[in-house]
C-alpha positions as CSV (number, residue, x, y, z in Angstrom):
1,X,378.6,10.5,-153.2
2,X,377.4,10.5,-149.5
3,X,373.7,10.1,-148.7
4,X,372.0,12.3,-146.4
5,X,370.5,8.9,-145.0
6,X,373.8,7.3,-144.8
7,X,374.8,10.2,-142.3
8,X,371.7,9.2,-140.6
9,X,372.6,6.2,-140.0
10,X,375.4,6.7,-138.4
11,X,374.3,9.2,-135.4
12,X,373.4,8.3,-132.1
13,X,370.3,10.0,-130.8
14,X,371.0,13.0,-128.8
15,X,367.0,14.6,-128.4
16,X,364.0,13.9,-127.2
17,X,361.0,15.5,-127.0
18,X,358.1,14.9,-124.9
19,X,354.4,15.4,-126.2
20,X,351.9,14.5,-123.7
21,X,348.0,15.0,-124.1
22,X,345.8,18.1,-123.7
23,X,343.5,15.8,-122.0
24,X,346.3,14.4,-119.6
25,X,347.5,18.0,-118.9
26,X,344.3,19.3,-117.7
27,X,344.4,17.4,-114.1
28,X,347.7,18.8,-114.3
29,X,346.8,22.1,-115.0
30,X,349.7,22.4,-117.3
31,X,349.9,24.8,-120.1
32,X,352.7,23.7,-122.2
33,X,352.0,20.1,-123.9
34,X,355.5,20.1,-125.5
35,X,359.0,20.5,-124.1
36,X,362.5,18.8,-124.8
37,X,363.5,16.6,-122.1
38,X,366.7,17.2,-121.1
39,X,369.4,14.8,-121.9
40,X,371.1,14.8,-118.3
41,X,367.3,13.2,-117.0
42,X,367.3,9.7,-116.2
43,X,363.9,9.5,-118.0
44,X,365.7,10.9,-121.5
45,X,368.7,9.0,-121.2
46,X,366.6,5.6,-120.3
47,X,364.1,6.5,-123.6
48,X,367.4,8.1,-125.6
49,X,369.1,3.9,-125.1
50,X,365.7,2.2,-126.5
51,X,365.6,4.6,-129.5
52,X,368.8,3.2,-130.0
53,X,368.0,0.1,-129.6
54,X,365.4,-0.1,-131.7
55,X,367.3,2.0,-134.5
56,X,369.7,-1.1,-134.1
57,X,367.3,-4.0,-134.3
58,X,364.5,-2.7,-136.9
59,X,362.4,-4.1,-134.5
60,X,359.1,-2.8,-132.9
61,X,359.7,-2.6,-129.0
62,X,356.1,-3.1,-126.9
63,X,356.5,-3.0,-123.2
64,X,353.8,-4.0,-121.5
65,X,355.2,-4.8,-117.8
66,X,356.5,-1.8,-115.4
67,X,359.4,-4.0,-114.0
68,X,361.1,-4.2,-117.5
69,X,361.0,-0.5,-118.3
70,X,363.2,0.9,-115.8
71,X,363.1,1.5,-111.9
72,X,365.3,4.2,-112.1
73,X,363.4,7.2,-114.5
74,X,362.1,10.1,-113.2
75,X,358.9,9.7,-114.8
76,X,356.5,6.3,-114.0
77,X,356.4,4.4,-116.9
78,X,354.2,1.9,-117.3
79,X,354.0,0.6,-120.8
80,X,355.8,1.6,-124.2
81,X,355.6,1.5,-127.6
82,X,358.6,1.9,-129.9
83,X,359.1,1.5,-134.0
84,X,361.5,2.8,-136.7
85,X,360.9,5.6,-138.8
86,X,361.4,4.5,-142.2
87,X,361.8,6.1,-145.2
88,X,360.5,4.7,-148.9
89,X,363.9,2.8,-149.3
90,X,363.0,1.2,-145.4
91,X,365.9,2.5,-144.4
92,X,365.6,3.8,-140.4
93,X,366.0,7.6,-140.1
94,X,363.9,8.0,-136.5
95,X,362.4,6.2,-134.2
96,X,358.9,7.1,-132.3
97,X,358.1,6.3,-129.3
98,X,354.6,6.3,-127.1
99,X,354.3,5.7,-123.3
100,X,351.4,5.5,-120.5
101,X,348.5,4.7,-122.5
102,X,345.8,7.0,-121.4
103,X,343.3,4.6,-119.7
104,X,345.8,2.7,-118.2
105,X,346.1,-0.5,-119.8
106,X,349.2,-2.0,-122.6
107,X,349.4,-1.2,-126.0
108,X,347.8,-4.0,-127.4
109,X,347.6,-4.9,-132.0
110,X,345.6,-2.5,-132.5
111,X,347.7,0.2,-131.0
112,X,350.6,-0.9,-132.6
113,X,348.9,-0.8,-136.2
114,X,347.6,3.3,-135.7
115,X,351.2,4.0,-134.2
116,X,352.5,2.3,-137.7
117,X,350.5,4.5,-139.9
118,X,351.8,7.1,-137.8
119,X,355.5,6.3,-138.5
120,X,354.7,5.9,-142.0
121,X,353.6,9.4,-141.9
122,X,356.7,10.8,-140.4
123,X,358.9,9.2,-142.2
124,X,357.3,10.6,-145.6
125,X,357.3,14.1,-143.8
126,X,361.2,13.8,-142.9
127,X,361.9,12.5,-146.3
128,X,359.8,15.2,-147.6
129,X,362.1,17.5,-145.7
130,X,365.4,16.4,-146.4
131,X,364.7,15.9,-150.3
132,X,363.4,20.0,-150.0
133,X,366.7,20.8,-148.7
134,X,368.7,19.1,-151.5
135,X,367.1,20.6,-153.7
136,X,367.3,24.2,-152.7
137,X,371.3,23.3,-152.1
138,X,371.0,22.0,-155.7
139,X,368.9,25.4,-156.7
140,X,371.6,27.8,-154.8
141,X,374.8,25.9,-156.6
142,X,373.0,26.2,-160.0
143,X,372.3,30.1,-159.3
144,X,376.0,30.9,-158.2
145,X,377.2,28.7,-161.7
146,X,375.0,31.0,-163.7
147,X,376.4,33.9,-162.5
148,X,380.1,32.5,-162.9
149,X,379.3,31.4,-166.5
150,X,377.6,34.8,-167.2
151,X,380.4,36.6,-165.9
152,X,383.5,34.7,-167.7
153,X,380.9,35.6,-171.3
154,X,381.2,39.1,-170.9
């Protein structure tokens, strides 16, 4: 029988959303803190690869100089910190990612260890999740077997 995480780990990443902070939106003057990036933007397609890449390796990705990141995405980035979602098997289902810290500066240790309780998080939420749905696919095949046993006893 076929995992849900084996399917998992066999897609590419094909969205992204972009979060950004109610503090950083209000010299903005922007409304909407969340949006999905499109996939066609340089930006998304640059962040899309380093998902990948780090879905590939395992391995935490911290970016700390601007030249490395990419000269060609729409949006400045200056620093960036990537790590696997992992679920309690430490199997990768996701991958997180955080750019432009705030004040201005790298993320340094202590970023990286928050952003790794953070990934812990989500991937006990998306486990969560995807256990849920087996078992209301479990619940509904139960439910129609019922009714054919029920019906062949009468």
């Amino acid at each position: 029988m076929t995992s849900v995480y084996d399917f998992f780990q066999k897609v590419k990443f094909s969205k992204l959303f972009e979060l950004t902070s109610p503090a950083a939106n209000r010299h903005k003057n922007a409304n909407n803190n969340k949006k999905k990036m499109q996939s066609d933007d340089s930006t998304a397609q640059y962040l899309l690869g380093l998902a990948e890449r780090v879905a590939e390796s395992g391995q935490v990705l911290n970016v700390t100089e601007p030249a490395f990141v990419g000269e060609k995405t729409a949006v400045s980035i200056k620093s960036l910190l990537a790590m696997p979602i992992r679920n309690s098997s430490y199997q990768i289902i996701g991958v997180a990612t955080i750019v432009n810290k705030n004040i201005g500066h790298p993320f340094d240790e202590n970023d990286e260890q928050l952003f790794e309780a953070f990934t812990i998080f989500c991937g006990l939420g998306i486990h969560n999740t995807i256990m849920y749905s087996e078992v209301e696919k479990a619940m509904a095949r139960q439910k129609v077997t019922i009714e054919v046993l029920s019906y062949h006893s009468t």
